[in-house]
N, C-alpha and C positions, 0 to 999 in steps of 0.2 A: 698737319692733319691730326686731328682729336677727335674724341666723342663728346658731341651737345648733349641740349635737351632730347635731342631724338634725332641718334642717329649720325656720323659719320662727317665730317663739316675741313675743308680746306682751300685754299688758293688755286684755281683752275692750272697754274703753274707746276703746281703740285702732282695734284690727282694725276693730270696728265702722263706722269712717270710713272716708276715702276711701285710705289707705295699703292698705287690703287690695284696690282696686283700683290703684291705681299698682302693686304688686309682680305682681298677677295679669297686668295687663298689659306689666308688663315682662317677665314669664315667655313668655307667648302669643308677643311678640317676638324674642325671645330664638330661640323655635323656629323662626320664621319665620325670622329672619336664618341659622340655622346649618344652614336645606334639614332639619329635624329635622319641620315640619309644611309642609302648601301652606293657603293661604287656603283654607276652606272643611273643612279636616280637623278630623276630629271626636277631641274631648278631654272624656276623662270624668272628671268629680267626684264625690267622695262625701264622708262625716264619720261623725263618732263622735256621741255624746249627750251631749252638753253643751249648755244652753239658747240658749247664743249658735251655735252651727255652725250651724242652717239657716240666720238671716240673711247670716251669713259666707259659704255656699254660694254663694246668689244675688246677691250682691253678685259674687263673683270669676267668677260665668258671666256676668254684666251683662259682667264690663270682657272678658273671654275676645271674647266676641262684638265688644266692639268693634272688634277689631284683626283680625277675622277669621276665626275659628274661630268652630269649630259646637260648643259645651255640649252634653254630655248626664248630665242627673242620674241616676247611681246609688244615690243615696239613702244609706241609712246601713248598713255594713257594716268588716268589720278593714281596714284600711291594706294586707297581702297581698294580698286575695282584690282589694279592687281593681287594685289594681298589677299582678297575675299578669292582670287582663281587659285592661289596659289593651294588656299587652304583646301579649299574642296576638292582639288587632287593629290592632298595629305603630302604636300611637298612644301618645300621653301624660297625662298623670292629674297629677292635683291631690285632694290629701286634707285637708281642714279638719278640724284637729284639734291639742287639745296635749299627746296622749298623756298622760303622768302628772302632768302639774301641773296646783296647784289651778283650780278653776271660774271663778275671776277669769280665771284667762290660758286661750287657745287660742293658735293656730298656724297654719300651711300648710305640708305637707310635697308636692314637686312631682317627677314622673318625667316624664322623657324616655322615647321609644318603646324606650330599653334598659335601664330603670329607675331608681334614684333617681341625682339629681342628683350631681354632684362638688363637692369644695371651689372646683375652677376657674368650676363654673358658678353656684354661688351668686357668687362676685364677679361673674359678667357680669350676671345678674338684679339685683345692687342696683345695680348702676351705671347700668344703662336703667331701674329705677324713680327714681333720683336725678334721670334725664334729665326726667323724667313730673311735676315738681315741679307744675308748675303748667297741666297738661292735664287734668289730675282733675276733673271737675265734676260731672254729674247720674251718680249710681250708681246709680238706682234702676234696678228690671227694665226691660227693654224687652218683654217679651215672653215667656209659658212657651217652656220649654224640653223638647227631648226628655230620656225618661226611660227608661232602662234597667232593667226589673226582676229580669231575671235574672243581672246582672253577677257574682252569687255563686258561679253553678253552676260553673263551673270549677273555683274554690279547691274546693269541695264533694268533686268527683271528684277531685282529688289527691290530697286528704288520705284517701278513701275506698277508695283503691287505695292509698294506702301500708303499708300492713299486710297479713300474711295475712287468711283469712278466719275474722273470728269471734275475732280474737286476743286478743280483751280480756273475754273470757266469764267469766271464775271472779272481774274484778277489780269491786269494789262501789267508786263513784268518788264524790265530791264536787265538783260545780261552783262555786265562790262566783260569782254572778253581778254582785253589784254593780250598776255602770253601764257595762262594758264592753261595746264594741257587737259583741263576741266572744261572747257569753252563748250566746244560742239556737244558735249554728253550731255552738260547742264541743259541748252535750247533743247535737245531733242526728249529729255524728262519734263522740262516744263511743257514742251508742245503736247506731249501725250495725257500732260495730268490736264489740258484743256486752255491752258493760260494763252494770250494774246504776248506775243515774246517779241521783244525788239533787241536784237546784238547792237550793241557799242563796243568804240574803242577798241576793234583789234588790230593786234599789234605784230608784226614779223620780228622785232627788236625783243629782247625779253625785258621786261618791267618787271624789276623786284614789291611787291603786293604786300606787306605786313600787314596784316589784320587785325593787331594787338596796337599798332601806331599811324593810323593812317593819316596822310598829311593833308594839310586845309588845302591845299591846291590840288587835292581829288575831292575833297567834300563838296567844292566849291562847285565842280566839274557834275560829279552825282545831283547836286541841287538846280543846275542847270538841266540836268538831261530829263530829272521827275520833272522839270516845268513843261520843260518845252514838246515831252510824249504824254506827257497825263499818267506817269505811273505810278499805279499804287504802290511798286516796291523796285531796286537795283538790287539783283544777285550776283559773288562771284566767289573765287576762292583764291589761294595762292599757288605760286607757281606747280608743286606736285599735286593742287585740286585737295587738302586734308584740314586745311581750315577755311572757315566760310564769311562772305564777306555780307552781310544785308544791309539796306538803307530801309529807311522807312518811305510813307508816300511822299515827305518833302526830302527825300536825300541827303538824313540824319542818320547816321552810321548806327546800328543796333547792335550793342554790344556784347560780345561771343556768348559772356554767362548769363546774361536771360535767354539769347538761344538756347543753352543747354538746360534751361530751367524749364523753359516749352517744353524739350524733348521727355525733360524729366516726367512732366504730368501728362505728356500725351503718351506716353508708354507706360507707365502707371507705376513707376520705378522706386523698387522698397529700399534699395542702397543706391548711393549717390558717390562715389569719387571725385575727389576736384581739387584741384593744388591751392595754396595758398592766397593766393594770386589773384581766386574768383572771390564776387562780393561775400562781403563780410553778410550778404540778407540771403545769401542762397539755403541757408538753414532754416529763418520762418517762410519760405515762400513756397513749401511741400511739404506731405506726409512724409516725404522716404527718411532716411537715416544718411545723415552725410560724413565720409571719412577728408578729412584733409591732407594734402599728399606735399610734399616737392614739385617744384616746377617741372615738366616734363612728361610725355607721353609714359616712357615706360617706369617714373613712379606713381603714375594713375593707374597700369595697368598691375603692379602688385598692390596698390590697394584694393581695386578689384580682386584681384585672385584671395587676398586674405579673406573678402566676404563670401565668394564661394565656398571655400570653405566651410565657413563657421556657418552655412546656411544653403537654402535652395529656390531662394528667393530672385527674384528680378533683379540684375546686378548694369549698371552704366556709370560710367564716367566723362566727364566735359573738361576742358582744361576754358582759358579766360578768352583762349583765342577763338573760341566756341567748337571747336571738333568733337565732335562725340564719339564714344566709344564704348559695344556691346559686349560683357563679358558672358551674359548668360543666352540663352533662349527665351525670347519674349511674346508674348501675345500682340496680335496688333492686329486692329482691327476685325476681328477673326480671321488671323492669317498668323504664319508663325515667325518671326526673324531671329535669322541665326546669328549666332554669334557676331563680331567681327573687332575684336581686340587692339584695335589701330584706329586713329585719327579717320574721322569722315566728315569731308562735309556738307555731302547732299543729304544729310537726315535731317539736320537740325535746317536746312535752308527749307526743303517741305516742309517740315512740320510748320513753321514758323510762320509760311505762306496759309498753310491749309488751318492753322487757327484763325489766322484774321478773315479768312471766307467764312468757316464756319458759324463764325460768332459776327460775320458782318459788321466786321469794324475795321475801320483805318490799323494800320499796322503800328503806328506811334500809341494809341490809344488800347493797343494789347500788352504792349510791352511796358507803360504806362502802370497800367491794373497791377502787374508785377512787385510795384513799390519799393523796389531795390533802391537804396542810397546811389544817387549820381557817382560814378567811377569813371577818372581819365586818369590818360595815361600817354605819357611822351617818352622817349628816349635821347641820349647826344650819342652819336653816328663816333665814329673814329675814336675811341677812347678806349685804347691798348691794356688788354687785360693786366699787364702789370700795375698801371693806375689805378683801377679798379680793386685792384687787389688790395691795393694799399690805401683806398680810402675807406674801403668796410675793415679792413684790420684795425687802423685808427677809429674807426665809429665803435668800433665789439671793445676796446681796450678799456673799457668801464663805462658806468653810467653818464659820470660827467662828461664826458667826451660827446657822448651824443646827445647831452641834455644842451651842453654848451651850441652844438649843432644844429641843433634844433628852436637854440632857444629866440630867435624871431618868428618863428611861428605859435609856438603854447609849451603848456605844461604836460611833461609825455606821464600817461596814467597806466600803458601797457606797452610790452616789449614781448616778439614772435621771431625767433631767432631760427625757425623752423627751415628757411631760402631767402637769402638775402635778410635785410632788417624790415618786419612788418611793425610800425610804430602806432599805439593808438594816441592822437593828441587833443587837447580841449575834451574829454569824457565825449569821446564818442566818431572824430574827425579820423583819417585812418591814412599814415604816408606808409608806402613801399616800395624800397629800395632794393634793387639788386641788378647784379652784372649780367647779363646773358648769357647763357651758355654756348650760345648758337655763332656770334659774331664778338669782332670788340664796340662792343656798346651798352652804357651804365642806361639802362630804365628806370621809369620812375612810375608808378601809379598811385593816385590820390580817391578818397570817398570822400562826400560830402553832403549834408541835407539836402542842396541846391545846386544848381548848375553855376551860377557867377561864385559863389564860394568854392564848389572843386575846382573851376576856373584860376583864381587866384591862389586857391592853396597849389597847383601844381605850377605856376608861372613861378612862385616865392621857389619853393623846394629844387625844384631846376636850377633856378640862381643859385642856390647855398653849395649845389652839388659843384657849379662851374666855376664859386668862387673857391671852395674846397680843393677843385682838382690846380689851382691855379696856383696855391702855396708852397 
């Protein structure tokens, strides 16, 4: 068990023991010691559908309780809608769940009463669970716990006022449901904003959803399902509902940072956040001011906090996987939205909807306008963070190494050592390599003028990596 990109990441094997109470209680302390909770302050939990998260649940309100705090179960719902309850009753939340990876592994993702956690604070929670080594003993329940049933309504009305009224009327939608614990919320926001919603594909099984790598045999399946209902668009998210999944009307995957480029200009956003990862065009495609971060939620969210600061300006952040994220108070629509410092991804899924109604265009033909350089991006599954380690070690050990590397594809003209290796090649072509944080598996994302050139430049680069890991 480790901290990812965001957030808490182990072996179902694992968690299941007593480390998911050592961390839970190191977290509970954590707030205690930093005056962020008082003994007796109430912290809510909830999870996604994965067959292991309820016992995970009740194990980490068992250890919650021992240190002090008062649990209360919100049951299962998206990772936002809790976090945005959590916030507004100036309290802290724990969400059980491992977003996109497989059923074997979950997670814990933890908020503070100002939302998720920082890179600083994940070092101090493993170091007071390290402290917890050997306090661990009985986890079983002590006792029901309260339970919060309407922890949703919130997210509900946000997302329910963020649109005009009725603005999704002419649009005929696809939900793929899966096992995302976003499903029912999503149909019940599109039915309200007006849209003709048809559910697919749910699933009692959990389906791991990556939204940064989705495989031709769901494209295949979304291109199928826009024929056969006539929809103008497939929405969905991943497992905890925080990144967002769109197709366009033929069942062409829309790729997370022109979501976040939509959100960008429909909220009128003078700072921008966005990790490395997102197109290299996310800078001509807006008036705002864009910071580059580390991959990962919570170094989006100190690049937001550093603009708050220095300003009092409109402040959002997107990561590639399209999740958006509100640091500041924004105008919208004439209406106001607050804050919400964590991954969402019913913002950018309206918005994205409600530009192609407004402007009466096919949804491929919005995102189109956009003119971002075509970016994919694949990964290889089972490839043991030691490997991984040791083929970026060998790539950084000088230039030759990675020219030699590189050199069936072009001449490298720039080098971004920023997260993982961002290479520019042939003036202006763009490979990026890096290990996940989240799983063992080596990513790869490519730009390119054209789609049959990103095409081939990431089938070439994939090879080099599988013959790289092969020596």
């Amino acid at each position: 068990m480790k901290f990812g990109t965001s957030g808490l990441r182990g072996l179902v094997s694992d968690l299941l023991g007593p480390d998911t109470a050592r961390y839970a209680m190191a977290f509970g302390g954590y707030l205690l010691s930093t005056k962020q909770a008082r003994l007796g302050s109430k912290i809510y939990v909830g999870g996604d559908l994965r067959l292991s998260t309820p016992q995970i649940m009740v194990t980490c309100m068992n250890a919650l309780e021992k240190v002090g705090l008062s649990p209360v179960d919100c049951g299962f719902l998206p990772t936002p809608a809790l976090a945005l309850h959590a916030m507004s009753n100036k309290a802290a939340c724990l969400m059980v769940t491992g977003s996109h990876i497989p059923a074997d592994r979950n997670g814990i993702k933890f908020y503070t009463p100002h939302g998720e956690i920082t890179k600083a604070d994940e070092g101090a929670i493993t170091a007071l669970a390290l402290d917890r080594l050997t306090e661990v003993q009985d986890i079983s329940p002590a006792r029901r716990f309260d339970v919060e049933q309407d922890a949703e309504l919130l997210f509900l009305e946000r997302n329910k006022m963020l649109l005009p009224e009725k603005a999704l009327t002419k649009l005929r939608i696809g939900v793929y449901q899966h096992s995302t614990v976003a499903r029912d919320t999503l149909v019940s926001v599109l039915k309200y904003h007006g849209a003709d919603v048809i559910p697919l594909g749910r699933s009692n099984e959990f389906i791991p959803v990556d939204t940064e790598a989705v495989p031709e045999s769901l494209v295949k399946l979304f291109k199928h399902w826009a024929d056969m209902h006539h929809l103008d668009a497939i929405v969905s998210a991943d497992g905890d509902g925080d990144r967002p999944l769109v197709t366009d009307e033929n069942g062409d995957v829309v790729r997370g940072d022109a979501l976040g480029v939509l959100v960008a200009r429909f909220l009128s956003a003078d700072v921008v956040a966005t990790p490395v990862t997102s197109s290299s065009g996310v800078e001509t495609s807006g008036r705002y001011r864009v910071i580059r971060t580390k991959v990962g939620s919570p170094y989006v969210i100190e690049g937001m906090a550093g603009a708050c600061e220095a300003s009092s300006h409109s402040v959002m952040g997107f990561e590639a996987n399209g999740g958006v994220l509100l640091a500041s108070t924004i105008d919208c629509i004439g209406r106001v939205l607050q804050p919400l410092p964590t991954r969402d991804s019913f913002l950018p899924i309206l918005v994205a909807l409600h530009t192609a109604a407004s402007q009466r265009k096919r949804l491929s033909l919005v995102v189109s306008a956009l003119k971002l350089p075509v970016a994919l991006s694949d990964r290889i599954e089972s490839f043991p963070i030691e490997e991984s380690a040791a083929l970026m070690t060998r790539l950084r050990a000088g230039p030759d190494q990675l020219a030699e590397f590189l050199e069936p594809i072009g001449r490298i003209t720039h080098v971004s050592d920023v997260d993982g290796l961002r290479i520019t090649v042939n003036a202006g072509e763009v490979v990026h390599i890096r290990p996940s944080g989240n799983a063992p598996e080596m990513r790869c994302c490519v730009e390119a003028e054209n789609r049959g050139r990103a095409e081939a430049l990431l089938l070439r680069v994939m090879e080099l990596i599988a013959a790289a890991r092969a020596r």
